[in-house]
C-alpha positions in Angstrom: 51.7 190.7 48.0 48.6 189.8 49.6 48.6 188.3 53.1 45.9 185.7 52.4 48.4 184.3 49.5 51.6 183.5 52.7 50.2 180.4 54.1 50.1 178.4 50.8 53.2 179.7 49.7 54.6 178.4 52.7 52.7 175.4 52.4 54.0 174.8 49.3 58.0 175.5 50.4 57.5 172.9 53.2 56.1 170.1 50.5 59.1 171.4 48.0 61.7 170.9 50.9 60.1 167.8 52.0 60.6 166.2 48.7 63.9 167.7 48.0 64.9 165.5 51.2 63.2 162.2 50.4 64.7 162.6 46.7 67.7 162.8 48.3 67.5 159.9 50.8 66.8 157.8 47.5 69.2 158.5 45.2 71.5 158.1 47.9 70.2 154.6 48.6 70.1 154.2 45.2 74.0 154.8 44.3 76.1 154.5 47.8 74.2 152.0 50.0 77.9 151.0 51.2 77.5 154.2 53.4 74.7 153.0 55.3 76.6 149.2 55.2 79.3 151.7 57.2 77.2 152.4 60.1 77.4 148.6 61.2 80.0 146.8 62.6 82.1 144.1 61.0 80.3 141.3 63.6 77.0 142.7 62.4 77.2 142.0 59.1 78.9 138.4 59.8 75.7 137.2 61.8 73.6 138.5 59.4 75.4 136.4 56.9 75.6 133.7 59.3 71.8 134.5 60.1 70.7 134.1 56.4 72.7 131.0 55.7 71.5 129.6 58.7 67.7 130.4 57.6 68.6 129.3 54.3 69.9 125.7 55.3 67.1 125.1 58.0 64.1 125.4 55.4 65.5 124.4 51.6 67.9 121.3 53.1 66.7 118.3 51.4 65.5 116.3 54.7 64.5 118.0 57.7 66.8 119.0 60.6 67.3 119.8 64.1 68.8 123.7 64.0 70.8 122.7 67.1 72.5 120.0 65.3 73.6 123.4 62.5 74.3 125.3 65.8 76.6 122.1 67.1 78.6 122.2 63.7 78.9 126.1 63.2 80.4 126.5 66.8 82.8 123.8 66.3 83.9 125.3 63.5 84.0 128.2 64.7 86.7 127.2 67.5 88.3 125.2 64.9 89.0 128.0 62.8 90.9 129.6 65.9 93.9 127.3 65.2 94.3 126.8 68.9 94.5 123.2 70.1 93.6 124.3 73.8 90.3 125.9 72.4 87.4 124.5 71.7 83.3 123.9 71.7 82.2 121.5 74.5 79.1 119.1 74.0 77.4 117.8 76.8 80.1 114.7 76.7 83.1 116.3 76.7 81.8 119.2 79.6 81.0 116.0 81.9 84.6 114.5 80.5 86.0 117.8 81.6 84.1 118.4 85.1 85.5 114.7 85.9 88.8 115.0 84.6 89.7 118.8 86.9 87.9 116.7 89.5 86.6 113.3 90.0 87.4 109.8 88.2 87.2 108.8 84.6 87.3 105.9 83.1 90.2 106.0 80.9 94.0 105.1 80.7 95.6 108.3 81.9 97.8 110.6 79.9 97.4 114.2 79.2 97.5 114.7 75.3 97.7 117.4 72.9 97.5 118.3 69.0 100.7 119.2 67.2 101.6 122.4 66.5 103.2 121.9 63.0 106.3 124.3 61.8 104.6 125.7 58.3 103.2 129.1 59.6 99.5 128.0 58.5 99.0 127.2 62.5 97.7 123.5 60.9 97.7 120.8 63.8 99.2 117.0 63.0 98.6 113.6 65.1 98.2 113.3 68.8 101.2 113.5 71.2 101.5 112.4 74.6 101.9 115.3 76.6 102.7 112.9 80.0 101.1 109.9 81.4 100.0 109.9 84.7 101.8 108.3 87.7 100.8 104.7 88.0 97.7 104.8 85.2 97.2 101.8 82.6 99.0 104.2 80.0 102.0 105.0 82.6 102.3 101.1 83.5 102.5 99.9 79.9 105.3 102.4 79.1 103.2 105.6 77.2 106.0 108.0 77.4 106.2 112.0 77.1 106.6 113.2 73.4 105.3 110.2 71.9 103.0 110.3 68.9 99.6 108.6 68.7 99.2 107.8 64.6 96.0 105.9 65.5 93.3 104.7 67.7 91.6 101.5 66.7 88.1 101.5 65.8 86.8 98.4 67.8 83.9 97.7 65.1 86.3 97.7 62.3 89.6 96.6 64.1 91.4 99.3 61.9 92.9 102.3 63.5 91.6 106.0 62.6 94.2 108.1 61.8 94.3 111.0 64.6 95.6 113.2 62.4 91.6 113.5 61.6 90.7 114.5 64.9 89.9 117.0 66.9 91.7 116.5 70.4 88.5 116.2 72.3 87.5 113.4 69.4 90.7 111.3 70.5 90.0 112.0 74.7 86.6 110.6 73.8 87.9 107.6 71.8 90.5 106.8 74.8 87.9 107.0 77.7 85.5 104.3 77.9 84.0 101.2 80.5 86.4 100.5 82.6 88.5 96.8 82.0 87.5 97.5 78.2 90.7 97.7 76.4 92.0 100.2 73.6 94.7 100.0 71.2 96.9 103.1 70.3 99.6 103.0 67.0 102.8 104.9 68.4 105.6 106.6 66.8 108.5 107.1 69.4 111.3 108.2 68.3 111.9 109.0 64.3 111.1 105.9 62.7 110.2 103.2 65.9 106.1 102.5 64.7 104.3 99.7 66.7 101.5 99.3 68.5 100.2 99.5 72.8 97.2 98.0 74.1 96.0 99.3 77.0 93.2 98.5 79.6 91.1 101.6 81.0 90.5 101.7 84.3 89.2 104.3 87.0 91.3 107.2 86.7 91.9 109.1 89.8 94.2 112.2 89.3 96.9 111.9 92.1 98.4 114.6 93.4 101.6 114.8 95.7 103.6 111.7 96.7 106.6 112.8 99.6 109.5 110.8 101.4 112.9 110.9 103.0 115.5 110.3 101.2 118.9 109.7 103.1 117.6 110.9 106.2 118.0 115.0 105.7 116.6 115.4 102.1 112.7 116.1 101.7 111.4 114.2 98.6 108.4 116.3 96.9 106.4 114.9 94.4 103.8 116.9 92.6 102.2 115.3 89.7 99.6 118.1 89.3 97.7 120.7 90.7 94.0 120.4 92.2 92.2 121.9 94.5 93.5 119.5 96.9 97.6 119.8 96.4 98.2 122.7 98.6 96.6 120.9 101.3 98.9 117.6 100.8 101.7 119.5 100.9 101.3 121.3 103.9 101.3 118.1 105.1 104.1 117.1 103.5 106.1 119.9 104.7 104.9 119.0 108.7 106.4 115.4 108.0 109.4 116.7 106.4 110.2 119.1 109.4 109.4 116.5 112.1 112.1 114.1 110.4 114.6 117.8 110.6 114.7 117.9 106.7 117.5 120.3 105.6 117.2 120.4 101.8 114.6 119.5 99.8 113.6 117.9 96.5 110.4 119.2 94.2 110.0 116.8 91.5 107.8 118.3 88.6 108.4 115.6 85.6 105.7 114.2 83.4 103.5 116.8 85.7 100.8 118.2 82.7 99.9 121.5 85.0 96.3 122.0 86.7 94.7 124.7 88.4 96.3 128.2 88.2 94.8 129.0 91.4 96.7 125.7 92.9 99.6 126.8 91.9 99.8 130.2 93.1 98.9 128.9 96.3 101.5 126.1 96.4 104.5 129.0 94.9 103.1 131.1 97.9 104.6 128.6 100.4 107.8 129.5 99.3 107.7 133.4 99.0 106.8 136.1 101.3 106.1 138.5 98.8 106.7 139.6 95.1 104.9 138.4 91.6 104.3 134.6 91.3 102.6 134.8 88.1 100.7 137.2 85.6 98.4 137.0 83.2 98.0 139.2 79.8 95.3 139.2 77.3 93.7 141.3 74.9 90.8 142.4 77.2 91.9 144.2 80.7 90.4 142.1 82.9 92.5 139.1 81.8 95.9 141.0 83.1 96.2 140.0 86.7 99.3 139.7 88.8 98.9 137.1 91.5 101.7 138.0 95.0 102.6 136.0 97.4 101.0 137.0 100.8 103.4 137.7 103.5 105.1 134.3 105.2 106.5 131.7 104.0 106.0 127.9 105.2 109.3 126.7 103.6 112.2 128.3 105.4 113.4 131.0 103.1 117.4 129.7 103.6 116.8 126.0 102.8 118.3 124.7 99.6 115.5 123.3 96.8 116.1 121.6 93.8 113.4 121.8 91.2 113.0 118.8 88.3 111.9 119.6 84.9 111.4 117.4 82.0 109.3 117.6 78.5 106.3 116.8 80.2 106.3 119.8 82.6 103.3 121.6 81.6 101.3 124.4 82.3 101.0 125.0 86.2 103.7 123.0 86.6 106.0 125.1 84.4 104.6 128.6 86.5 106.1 127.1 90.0 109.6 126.2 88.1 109.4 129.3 86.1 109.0 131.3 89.8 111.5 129.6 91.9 113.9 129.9 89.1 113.0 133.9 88.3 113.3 134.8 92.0 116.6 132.5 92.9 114.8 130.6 95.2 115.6 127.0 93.3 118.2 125.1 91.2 116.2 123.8 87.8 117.2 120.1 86.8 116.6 117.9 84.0 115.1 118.5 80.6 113.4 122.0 78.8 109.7 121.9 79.6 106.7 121.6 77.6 106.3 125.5 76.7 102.2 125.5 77.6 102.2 129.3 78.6 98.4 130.1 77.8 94.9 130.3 80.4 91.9 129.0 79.1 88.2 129.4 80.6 85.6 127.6 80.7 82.0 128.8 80.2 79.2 126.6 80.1 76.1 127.2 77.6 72.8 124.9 78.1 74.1 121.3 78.3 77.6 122.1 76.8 80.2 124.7 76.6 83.4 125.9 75.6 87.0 126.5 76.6 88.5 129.7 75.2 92.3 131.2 75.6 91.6 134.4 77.1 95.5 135.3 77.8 99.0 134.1 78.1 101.2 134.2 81.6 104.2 135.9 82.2 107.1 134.5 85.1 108.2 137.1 87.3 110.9 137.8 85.5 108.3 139.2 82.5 109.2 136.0 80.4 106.1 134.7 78.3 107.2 130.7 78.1 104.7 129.9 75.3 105.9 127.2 72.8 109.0 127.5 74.5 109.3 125.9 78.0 111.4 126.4 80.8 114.8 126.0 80.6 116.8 124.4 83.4 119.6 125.8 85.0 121.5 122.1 84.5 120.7 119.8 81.7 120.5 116.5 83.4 118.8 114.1 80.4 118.3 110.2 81.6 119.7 107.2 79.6 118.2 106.6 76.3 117.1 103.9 74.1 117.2 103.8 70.2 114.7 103.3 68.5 114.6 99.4 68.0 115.2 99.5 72.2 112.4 101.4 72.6 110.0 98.9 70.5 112.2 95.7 72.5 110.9 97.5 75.5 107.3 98.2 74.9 106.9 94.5 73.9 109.1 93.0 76.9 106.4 95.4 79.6 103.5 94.2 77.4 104.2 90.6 77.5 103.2 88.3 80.5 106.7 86.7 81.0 107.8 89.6 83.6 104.4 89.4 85.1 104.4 85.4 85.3 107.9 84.7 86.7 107.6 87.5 89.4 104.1 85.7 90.3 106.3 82.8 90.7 108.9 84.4 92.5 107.0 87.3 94.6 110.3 88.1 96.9 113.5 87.2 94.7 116.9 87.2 95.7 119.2 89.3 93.9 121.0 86.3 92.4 117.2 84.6 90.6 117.0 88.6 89.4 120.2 88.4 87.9 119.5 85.2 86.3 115.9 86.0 85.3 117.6 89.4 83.3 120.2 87.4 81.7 117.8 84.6 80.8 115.8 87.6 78.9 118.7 89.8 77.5 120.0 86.2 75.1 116.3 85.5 74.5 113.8 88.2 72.5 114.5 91.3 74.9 118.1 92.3 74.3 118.0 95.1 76.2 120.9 97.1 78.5 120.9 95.7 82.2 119.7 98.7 84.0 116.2 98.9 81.9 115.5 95.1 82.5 116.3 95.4 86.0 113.9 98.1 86.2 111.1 96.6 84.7 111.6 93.4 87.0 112.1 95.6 90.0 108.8 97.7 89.2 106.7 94.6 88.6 108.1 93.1 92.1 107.0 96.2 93.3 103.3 96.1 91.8 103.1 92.6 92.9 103.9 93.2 96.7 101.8 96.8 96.6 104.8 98.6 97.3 104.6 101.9 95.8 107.7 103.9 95.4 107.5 107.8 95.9 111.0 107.8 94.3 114.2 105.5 92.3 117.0 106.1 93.4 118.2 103.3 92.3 117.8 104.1 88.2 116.5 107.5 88.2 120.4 109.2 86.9 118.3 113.1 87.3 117.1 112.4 91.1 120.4 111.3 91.7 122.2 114.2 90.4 120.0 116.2 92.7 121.4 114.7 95.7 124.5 114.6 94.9 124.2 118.4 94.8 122.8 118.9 97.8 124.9 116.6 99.4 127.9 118.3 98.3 126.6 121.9 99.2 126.3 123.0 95.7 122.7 124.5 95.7 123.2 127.8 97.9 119.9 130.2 98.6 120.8 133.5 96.7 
């Protein structure tokens, strides 16, 4: 073969090869593009569907409009579609609402509320229900009790209520804040068939935090209603009154407390331990699972007897310090199961707004995940009742000015005009048993004369089992 004929021949291979491959690359386009489809992710092909949708509504919509108002909607739904009440987008609003509600004022009327989870296995969410008022709020003073149902809040350009069924939960917080003095009414459902309605009057919300006291001279009364980052500090110096006044026993009363900072918490459970797991943390990314231990010390002496109260409306950070001193022996649990809220959201701000995402569930020391299922005490001690009808006779009888007038009248009665006064109201409109009119005159009196209470001994039956058993030597330090 003659050399001067090699180069084109090679020439011509390279062009014959070259082709061979671009043939190749086409049909291959041409009859399996779901192999190149492969090479990207499942979140890569959702944003460009998202992307193109997005496109496609900005510039063909009918009227023009603002692609952050699309952006608004999509993430809502987006956190909507997550089926998790305690998730959610944040607008500029509700990130101020939050900021003021973890630490500031508000105006508002003071209960902590969630969505219901609904039993069909579709994780759908039903009406609003009060989670807990708070301690001496408009909603608290009116009678808003744990576990009831909000059906509706009314519109007040329309009078009629809106069903909250409808709403998201931050949609209902914003509906129940407003100017202070302005008032708001709510359609409750207490009970299984008791339907009526409470006005309430916002005010300046301030969260409160820990309320102490004596109570017969040797028992240190605790009151935590929830955790900021100001509760460890309170009860350090409730623990420095308690030991000058030789406490011997003590008291932690948890009810109606809707949780708070987890960091508060572990700080307040480390008082009480010298070492060991308070709490943990697991979620699906590793740097969610922590495990927070108590340093080494304790400022509660480790052999003094505590009694711990629960109810429904022990949530969250309230249900982690219960949960420890109950996994570890170092308390006796009393009351009622507690709200089950075992889950940790953040919070992550974006431009104006944000959101707050579950990033993990916790864990008691024990291992225990409490989700949707509370804490259970170690004796069921459940206050009196009312039935239904009672409970409606009561709401009206603390909404109505006639308690409000005749202790105006009458600002330091004897217990002979009370007696009167209650029986004068039980054969009118309020038949009601003695011990719940009594304590609605007694709180009033109480209001009136700016006396405020850090405990009841008087009608609270769960407090008073509490001392009995310490009184009695029946709570022993294991």
């Amino acid at each position: 073969m003659p050399e001067n004929n090699r180069p084109k021949r090679r020439e011509r291979a390279f062009w014959v090869g070259l082709t061979s491959v671009l043939v190749g690359l086409v049909l291959l386009l041409a009859v399996a593009p779901s192999v190149f489809a492969q090479s990207f992710s499942d979140t890569d092909r959702v944003l460009g569907i998202f992307e193109n949708i997005f496109r496609f509504v900005e510039e063909n919509y009918v009227e023009d409009i603002d692609p952050d108002v699309l952006l608004e909607g999509a993430l809502e739904g987006l956190f909507s579609s997550l089926d998790d009440p305690y998730s959610a987008y944040l607008d500029e609003t509700d990130m101020r609402s939050l900021t003021d509600t973890t630490t500031g004022e508000y105006g508002g009327v003071g209960m902590l509320i969630s969505k219901q989870r609904l039993d069909n296995g579709n994780g759908d969410t039903g009406y609003v229900e009060v989670i807990s008022p708070i301690e001496d709020t408009p909603a608290h003073r009116v009678g808003v009790r744990a576990g009831d149902v909000i059906l509706g809040i009314e519109d007040p350009e329309t009078g009629e209520f809106l069903s909250t069924d409808e709403m998201s939960i931050d949609q209902a917080v914003d509906r129940l804040r407003g100017v202070p003095q302005t008032p708001v009414t709510i359609n409750v459902r207490r009970g299984a068939t008791a339907i009526f309605p409470i006005t309430i009057v916002r005010e300046i919300i301030e969260y409160p935090t820990v309320k102490f006291a004596m109570i017969a001279e040797e028992i240190g009364f605790l009151r935590i209603s929830n955790f900021t980052p100001r509760t460890t500090e309170r009860i350090l110096d409730a623990l420095e009154f308690f030991e000058r006044n030789d406490y011997t026993s003590m008291i932690i009363d948890l009810r109606s407390n809707p949780g708070g900072l987890l960091d508060s918490v572990v700080e307040v459970a480390d008082l009480f331990f010298s070492s060991g797991t308070i709490v943990g943390t697991s979620g699906r990314i590793s740097t969610e699972n922590e495990r927070f231990v108590a340093q080494t010390g304790t400022a509660v002496p480790a052999d003094l007897p505590v009694v711990a109260l629960i109810d429904e409306g022990s949530a969250s950070a309230a249900e982690i310090l219960a949960g420890a001193l109950q996994d570890r022996d170092r308390a006796i649990l009393l009351g009622d199961t507690s709200y089950g809220k075992g889950s940790v959201q953040q919070i992550r701000r974006v431009g104006d707004g944000g959101f707050r995402l579950t990033m993990s569930k916790y864990y008691l020391p024990s291992g225990r995940f409490i989700d949707k299922i509370g804490v259970s005490p170690d004796e069921e001690v459940l206050p009196p009742e009312l039935d239904d009808d009672q409970h409606q006779t009561y709401t009206e009888l603390l909404s109505s000015p006639i308690v409000v007038d005749w202790v105006t009248e009458n600002r330091e009665p004897t217990d002979a005009q009370i007696g009167f006064f209650v029986i004068d109201l039980q054969e009118g409109d309020f038949d009601l048993p003695d011990r719940w009119v009594r304590r609605a005159v007694r709180n009033e009196i109480n209001r009136q004369n700016n006396i405020v209470a850090p405990y009841d001994l008087d009608f609270d039956t769960v407090l008073q089992e509490a001392v009995r058993m310490l009184q009695h030597g029946e709570v022993t330090v294991r």
